[in-house]
C-alpha positions, 0 to 999 in steps of 0.5 A, a space after each residue: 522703686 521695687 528691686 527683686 535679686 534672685 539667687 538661681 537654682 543650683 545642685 543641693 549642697 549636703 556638706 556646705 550651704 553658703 549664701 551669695 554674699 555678693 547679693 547681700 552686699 547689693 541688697 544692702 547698698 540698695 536699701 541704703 539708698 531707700 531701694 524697697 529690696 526683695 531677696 529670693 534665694 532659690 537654691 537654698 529655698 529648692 524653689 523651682 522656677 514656677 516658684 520663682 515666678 510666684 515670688 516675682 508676681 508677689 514682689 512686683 519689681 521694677 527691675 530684678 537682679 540675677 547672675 553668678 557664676 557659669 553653672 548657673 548663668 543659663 538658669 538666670 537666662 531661663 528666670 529673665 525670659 520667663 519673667 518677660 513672657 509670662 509676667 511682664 516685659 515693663 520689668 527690667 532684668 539685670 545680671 550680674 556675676 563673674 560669667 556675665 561680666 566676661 560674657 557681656 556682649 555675648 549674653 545680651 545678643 542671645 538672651 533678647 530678655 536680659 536688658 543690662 549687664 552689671 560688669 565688675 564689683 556691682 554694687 556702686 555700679 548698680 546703685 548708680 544704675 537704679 537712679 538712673 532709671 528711676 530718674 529716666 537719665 540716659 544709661 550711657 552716663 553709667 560706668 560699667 553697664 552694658 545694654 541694648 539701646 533704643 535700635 538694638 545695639 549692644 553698647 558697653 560703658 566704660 568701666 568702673 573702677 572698683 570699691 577702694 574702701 570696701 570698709 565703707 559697705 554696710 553689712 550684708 542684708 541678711 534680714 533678707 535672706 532664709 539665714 536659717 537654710 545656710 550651714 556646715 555640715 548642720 552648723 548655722 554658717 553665714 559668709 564674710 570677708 577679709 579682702 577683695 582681689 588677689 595678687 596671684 592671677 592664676 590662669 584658671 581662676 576669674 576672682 583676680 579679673 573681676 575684683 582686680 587689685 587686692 583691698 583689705 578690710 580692717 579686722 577691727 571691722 570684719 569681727 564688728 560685722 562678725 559680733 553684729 551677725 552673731 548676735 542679730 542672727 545667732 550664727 556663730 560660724 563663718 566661712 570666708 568667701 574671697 580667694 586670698 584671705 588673710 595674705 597680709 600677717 599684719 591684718 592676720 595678727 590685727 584679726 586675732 587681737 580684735 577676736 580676742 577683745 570681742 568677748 565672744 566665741 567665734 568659730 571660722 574657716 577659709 581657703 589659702 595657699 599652703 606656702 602663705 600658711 607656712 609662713 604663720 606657723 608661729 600663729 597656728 596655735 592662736 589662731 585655733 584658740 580663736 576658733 579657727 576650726 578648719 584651713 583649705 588648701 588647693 594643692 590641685 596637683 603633685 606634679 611640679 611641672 604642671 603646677 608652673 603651668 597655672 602659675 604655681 610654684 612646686 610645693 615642698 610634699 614632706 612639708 605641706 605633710 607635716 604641716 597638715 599633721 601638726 593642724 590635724 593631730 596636735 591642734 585638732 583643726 580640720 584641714 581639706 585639700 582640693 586636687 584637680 583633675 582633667 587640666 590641658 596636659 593631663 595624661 593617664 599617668 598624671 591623673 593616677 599620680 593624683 588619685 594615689 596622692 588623694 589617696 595618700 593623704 586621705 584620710 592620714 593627714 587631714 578630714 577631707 579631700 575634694 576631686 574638683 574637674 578643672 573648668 576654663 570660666 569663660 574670661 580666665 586666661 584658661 579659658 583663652 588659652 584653650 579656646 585659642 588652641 581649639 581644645 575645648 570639647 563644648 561652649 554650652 555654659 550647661 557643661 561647665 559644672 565641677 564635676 564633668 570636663 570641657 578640656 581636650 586631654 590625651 585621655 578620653 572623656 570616657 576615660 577621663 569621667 571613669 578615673 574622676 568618678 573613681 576618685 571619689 569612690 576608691 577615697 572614701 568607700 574603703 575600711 581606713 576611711 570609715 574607721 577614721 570618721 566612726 572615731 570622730 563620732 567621739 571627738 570633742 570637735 562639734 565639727 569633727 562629729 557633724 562631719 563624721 555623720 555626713 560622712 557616713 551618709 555620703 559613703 553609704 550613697 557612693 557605696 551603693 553606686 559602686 555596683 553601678 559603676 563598677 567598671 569605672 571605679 576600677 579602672 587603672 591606667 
């Protein structure tokens, strides 16, 4: 059996270009069980979907693999019903990914050329499914699928319970993959993990609804996996990718250990909470001798009240600064915060509080900030919530990017678009911040000096567009 996953087309990526780590964890599985796998990763390849096809005829699967999140979901659409109309309507196409798994039903009514749905964690469900059809046994015998039977009706199995020892997957299938395309800022950067699932159930996020209870690997295993990439793919740089990395301190404390037996020099980042962090101040300085080189915090709003209403607790401001201080200034870690805008409640004053605390912390206390839209995925209790109450603006999954709304707001969409772009403009395009990145040309850090390079870069091209939107970046509510 010949099993083609594709990685749809998606925006290019100056700063960050990661891999689907999902799919190299599917393709491993699969070639475990002696599965001929085939990987096209569109987006880091910048194939269109002519190209795409090209690959499909080149490969002949059997079956081929496509999904991820919303932003790309109708793309998979556009790769399924072109292989089955221009090729062959034997192949058998899968999704797959947080969109489809909460679209299930939904997908496969409009999209007559999708045949199943993987739902979940895919890979014990779709190596299940792949001996099923190669066997010819009937798909209602495999959990967590959903298809159309032989009349046409849309039937959902019942789900499969997740992967309890997400040490017992083999490495990613790198080999499968143009590794060589994945970067930070210019540095060769692959994926890993430390964890599945997430305790915290934010309303906006879906990582908590697809992976469901928290599982940790061991960290004797995630610098095994990190020592095997680097000597087999010279990547010495790893960004994780799960949301609740390193929650425990003991697993923490066990990762440091292991980096400090391995014998190489390992450099690493990942997303966490600023009240999870505080609590390993004792272990910052470690930490970066161990080649932590960069921390992302979403703080998404100053707004104690709002914050509660996505399930946060308010943050303590002079302490998350001093924090970002320490980290930026005495231990040269590079930190980003990410904010948020657009959120249900938003009104004019709350979306200048927030561009004037962006402002405020860049580029003082720490290298980069990102203004990010908040987007209601389609399954986040967000997304319910809102659908419920009639406030959202669209239902054309084309929409549910980072960088535009779908959420009513007291502000106007116009209004709301000009702030949102201005942000980005009134941040990053004034002396303070191009006086800080010419100093990291000099830095020590190989990563401060990268990111100083796409810096100027990224202001030069939002500089030039100032004349353009002018009207919007000077907008003030």
């Amino acid at each position: 059996m010949r099993v083609l996953l594709i990685q749809p087309p998606m925006f290019h990526q100056q700063v960050q270009l990661s891999p689907n780590l999902g799919l190299a964890s599917i393709a491993a599985v699969l070639e475990q069980d002696g599965v001929q796998v085939g990987v096209v990763d569109a987006a880091a390849e910048g194939l269109s979907y002519d190209r795409i096809l090209e690959k499909i005829r080149a490969f002949q699967p059997h079956i081929i693999g496509a999904g991820g999140q919303t932003p790309v979901s109708h793309r998979a659409r556009i790769i399924f019903q072109r292989t089955k109309r221009e090729i062959s309507r034997d192949i058998i196409t899968i999704a797959g990914g947080p969109h489809f798994s909460f679209t299930d039903r939904e997908s496969l009514q409009e999209c007559p050329d999708l045949d199943i749905v993987v739902r979940g964690e895919g890979e014990a469900t779709i190596s299940h499914l792949c001996k099923t059809l190669e066997s010819g046994a009937p798909l209602a015998t495999v959990q967590g699928i959903t298809f159309r039977d032989e009349t046409g009706s849309v039937v959902r199995n019942p789900d499969r319970e997740p992967i309890a020892d997400i040490d017992s997957l083999p490495f990613p299938a790198w080999h499968l993959f143009p590794v060589e395309k994945y970067h930070w800022v210019g540095n060769r950067l692959l994926a890993t993990s430390s964890s599945r699932g997430c305790p915290f159930n934010c309303p906006y996020c879906i990582t908590w609804k697809v992976h469901k209870g928290v599982r940790q690997r061991k960290p004797a295993r995630i610098v095994e996996e990190m020592v095997w990439v680097k000597k087999n793919f010279q990547h010495d740089t790893f960004f994780f990718q799960d949301d609740a990395s390193f929650l425990s301190r003991e697993q923490m404390e066990g990762f440091l250990d292991e980096l400090e037996k391995c014998g190489e020099k390992l450099y690493w980042y990942y997303e966490t909470r600023e009240d999870v962090f505080l609590g390993y101040r004792d272990l910052w300085q470690r930490m970066k001798r161990n080649g932590l080189f960069k921390i992302v915090f979403g703080l998404e709003t100053p707004d104690p009240a709002m914050r509660k209403k996505f399930g946060k607790q308010p943050f303590d401001s002079r302490a998350v600064v001093q924090m970002l201080d320490i980290l930026e200034h005495e231990l040269d870690i590079m930190v980003s915060v990410y904010l948020l805008f657009g959120l249900p409640e938003d009104t004019a004053e709350s979306l200048n509080a927030i561009l004037e605390y962006g402002k405020y912390l860049y580029p003082d206390h720490c290298s980069f900030i990102v203004g990010s839209m908040a987007t209601p995925f389609p399954g986040t209790d967000m997304y319910e919530e809102l659908k419920a109450r009639d406030m959202l603006t669209s239902y054309n999954w084309k929409d549910y990017g980072f960088g535009t709304s779908v959420i009513k707001t007291a502000v106007s969409p116009e209004k709301l678009q000009a702030v949102f772009k201005g942000f980005w403009i009134k941040t990053y395009v004034r002396p303070k911040a191009f006086l800080k990145q010419f100093q990291f040309f000099i830095s020590g850090n190989r990563f401060r000096r990268a990111m100083a390079k796409q810096y100027i870069k990224m202001a030069i091209e939002m500089a030039s567009d100032v004349k353009k939107m002018s009207g919007e970046a000077d907008e003030e509510f």
